[in-house]
C-alpha positions as CSV (number, residue, x, y, z in Angstrom):
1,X,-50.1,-6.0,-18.6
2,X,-48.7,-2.6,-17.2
3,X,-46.6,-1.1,-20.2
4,X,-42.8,-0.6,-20.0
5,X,-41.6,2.7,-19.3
6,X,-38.8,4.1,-21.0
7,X,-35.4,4.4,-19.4
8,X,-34.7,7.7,-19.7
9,X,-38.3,9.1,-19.2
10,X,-39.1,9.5,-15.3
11,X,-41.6,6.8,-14.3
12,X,-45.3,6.8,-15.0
13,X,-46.8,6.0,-11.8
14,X,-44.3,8.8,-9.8
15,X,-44.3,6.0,-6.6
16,X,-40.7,5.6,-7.2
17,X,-38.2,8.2,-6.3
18,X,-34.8,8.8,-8.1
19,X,-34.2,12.1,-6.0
20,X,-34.3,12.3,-2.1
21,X,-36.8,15.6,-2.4
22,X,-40.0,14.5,-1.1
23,X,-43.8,16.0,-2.9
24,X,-44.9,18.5,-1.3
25,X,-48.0,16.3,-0.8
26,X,-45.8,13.3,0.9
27,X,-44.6,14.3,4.8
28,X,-41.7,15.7,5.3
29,X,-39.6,12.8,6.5
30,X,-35.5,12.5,6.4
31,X,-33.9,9.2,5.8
32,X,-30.8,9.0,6.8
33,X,-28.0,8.5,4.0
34,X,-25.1,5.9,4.0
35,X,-22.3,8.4,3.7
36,X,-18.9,6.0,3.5
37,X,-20.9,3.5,1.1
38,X,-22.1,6.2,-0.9
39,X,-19.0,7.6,-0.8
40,X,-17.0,4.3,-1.8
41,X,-19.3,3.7,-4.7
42,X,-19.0,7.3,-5.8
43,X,-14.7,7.4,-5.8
44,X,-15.1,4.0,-7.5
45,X,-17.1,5.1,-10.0
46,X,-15.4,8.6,-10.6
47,X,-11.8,6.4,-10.3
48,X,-13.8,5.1,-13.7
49,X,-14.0,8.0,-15.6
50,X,-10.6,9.2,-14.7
51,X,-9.0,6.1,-16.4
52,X,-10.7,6.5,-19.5
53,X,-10.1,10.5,-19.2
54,X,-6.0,9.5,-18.9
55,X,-6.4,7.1,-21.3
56,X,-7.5,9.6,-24.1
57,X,-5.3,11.9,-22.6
58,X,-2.3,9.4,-23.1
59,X,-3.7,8.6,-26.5
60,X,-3.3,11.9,-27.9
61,X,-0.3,12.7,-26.6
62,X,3.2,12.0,-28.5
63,X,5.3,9.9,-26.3
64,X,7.7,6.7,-26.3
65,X,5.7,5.1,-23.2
66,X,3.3,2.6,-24.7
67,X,0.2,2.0,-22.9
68,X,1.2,2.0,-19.6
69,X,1.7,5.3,-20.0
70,X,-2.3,5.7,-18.4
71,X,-0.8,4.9,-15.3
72,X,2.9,6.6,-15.3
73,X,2.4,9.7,-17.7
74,X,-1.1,11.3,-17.1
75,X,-1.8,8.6,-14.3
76,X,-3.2,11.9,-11.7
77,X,-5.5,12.1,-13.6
78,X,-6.9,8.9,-12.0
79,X,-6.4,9.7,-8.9
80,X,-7.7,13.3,-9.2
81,X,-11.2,12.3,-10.4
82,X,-11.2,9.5,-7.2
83,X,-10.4,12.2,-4.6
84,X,-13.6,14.9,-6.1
85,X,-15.6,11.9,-6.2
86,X,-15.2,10.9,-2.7
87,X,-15.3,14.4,-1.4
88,X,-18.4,15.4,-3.1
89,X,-20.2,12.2,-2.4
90,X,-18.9,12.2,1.8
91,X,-19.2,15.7,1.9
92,X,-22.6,15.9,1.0
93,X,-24.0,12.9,2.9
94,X,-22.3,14.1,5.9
95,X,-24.0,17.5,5.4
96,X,-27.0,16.1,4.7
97,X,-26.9,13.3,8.0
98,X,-25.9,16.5,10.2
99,X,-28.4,18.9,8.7
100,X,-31.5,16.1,9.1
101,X,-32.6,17.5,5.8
102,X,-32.2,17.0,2.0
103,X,-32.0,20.5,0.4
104,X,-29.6,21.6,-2.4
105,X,-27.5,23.4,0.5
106,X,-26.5,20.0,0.9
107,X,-25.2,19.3,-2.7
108,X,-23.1,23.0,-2.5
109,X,-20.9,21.9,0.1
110,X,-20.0,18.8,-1.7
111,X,-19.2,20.7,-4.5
112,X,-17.0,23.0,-2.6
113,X,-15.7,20.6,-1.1
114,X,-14.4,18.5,-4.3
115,X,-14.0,21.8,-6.3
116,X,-11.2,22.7,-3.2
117,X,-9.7,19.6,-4.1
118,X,-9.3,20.2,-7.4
119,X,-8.0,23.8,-7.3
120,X,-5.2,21.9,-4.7
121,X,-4.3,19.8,-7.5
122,X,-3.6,23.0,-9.3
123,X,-1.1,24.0,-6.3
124,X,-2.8,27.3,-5.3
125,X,-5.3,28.1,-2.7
126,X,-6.7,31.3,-4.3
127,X,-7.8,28.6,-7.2
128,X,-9.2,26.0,-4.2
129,X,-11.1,28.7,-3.1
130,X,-12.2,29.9,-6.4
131,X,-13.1,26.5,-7.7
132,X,-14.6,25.9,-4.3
133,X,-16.9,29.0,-5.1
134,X,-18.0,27.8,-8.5
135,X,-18.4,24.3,-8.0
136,X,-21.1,24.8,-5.2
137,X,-23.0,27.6,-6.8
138,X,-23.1,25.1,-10.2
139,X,-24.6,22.4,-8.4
140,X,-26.2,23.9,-5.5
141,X,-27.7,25.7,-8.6
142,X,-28.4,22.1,-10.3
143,X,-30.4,20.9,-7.9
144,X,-32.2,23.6,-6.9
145,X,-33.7,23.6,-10.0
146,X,-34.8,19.9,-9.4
147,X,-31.5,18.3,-10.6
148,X,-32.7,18.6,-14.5
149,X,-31.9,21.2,-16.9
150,X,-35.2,21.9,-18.4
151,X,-36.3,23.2,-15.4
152,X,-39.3,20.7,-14.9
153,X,-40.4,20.2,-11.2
154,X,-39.4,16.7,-9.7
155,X,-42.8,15.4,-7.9
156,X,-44.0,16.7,-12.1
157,X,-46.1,13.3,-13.9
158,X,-45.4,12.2,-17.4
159,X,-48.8,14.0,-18.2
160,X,-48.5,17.5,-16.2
161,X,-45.1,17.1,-18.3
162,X,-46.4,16.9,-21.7
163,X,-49.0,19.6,-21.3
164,X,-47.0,21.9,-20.0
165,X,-44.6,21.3,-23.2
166,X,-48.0,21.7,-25.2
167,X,-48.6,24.6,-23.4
168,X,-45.0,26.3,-24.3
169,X,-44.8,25.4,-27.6
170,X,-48.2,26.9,-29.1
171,X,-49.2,26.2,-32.3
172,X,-50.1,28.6,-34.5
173,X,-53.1,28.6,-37.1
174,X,-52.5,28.1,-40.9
175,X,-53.8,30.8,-42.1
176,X,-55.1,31.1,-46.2
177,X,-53.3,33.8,-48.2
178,X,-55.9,35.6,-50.4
């Protein structure tokens, strides 16, 4: 019997893949991506963590509104987190259908693209294009460094993994005082 992998380590055999970069060992081969399901699943998902962000938002605020003030008070908030869901996740399948190729260009434009709709929400353009401008150089950034922040390499196994962490942090000798 194989053993279990852990759910937050990547997988030990490396056949399955969580990202849409391909080894540079596999061939080079675009799949297309379901933009308005991907999309759908995305808004619902960000609609998600908009409710509980206006729900601590509601909690912490002083008013006479009860509970429903999630969805009267600091309800946009909801609504807000829906719309940069859906634009990232549509803009950068779209890009990424059009373009035939699965690069971190791909994942800038969606950020853009829902970092514009969040400087809107702010009711100025010079911030839409300012968020715009962050957004897509934090992601694009992101995933150009293989979508993790320690900088490993995505087609990296479990054991190139730990002996490069060996590797970096070097043990010194004990050395005997005299």
């Amino acid at each position: 019997m194989a053993p279990a992998s852990h759910p937050l380590l990547a997988p030990l055999s490396g056949s399955s893949k969580a990202l849409f970069f391909n080894s540079p060992n596999e061939e080079q081969m675009f799949h297309e991506h379901p933009t308005l399901k991907s999309a759908i699943r995305v808004t619902l998902q960000s609609a998600g963590a908009g409710l509980v962000v206006s729900a601590a938002q509601n909690a912490l605020d002083t008013h006479n509104h009860g509970a429903a003030g999630i969805f009267t008070r600091t309800g946009s908030t909801i609504g807000l987190f829906a719309a940069m869901g859906f634009s990232y996740a549509f803009v950068t399948n779209y890009v990424a259908n059009i373009r035939q190729v699965d690069s971190p260009l791909n994942g800038a434009a969606g950020g853009c693209a829902s970092g514009f709709v969040a400087g809107l929400s702010r009711g100025s353009l010079p911030v839409a294009f300012g968020a715009c401008a962050g957004m897509a150089t934090l992601i694009g950034t992101f995933q150009a460094a293989g979508n993790n922040l320690t900088g490993g390499r995505p087609d990296e196994t479990r054991p190139e993994r730990e002996e490069r962490r060996l590797r970096f942090f070097k043990r010194k000798p004990l050395t005997e005082e005299a």
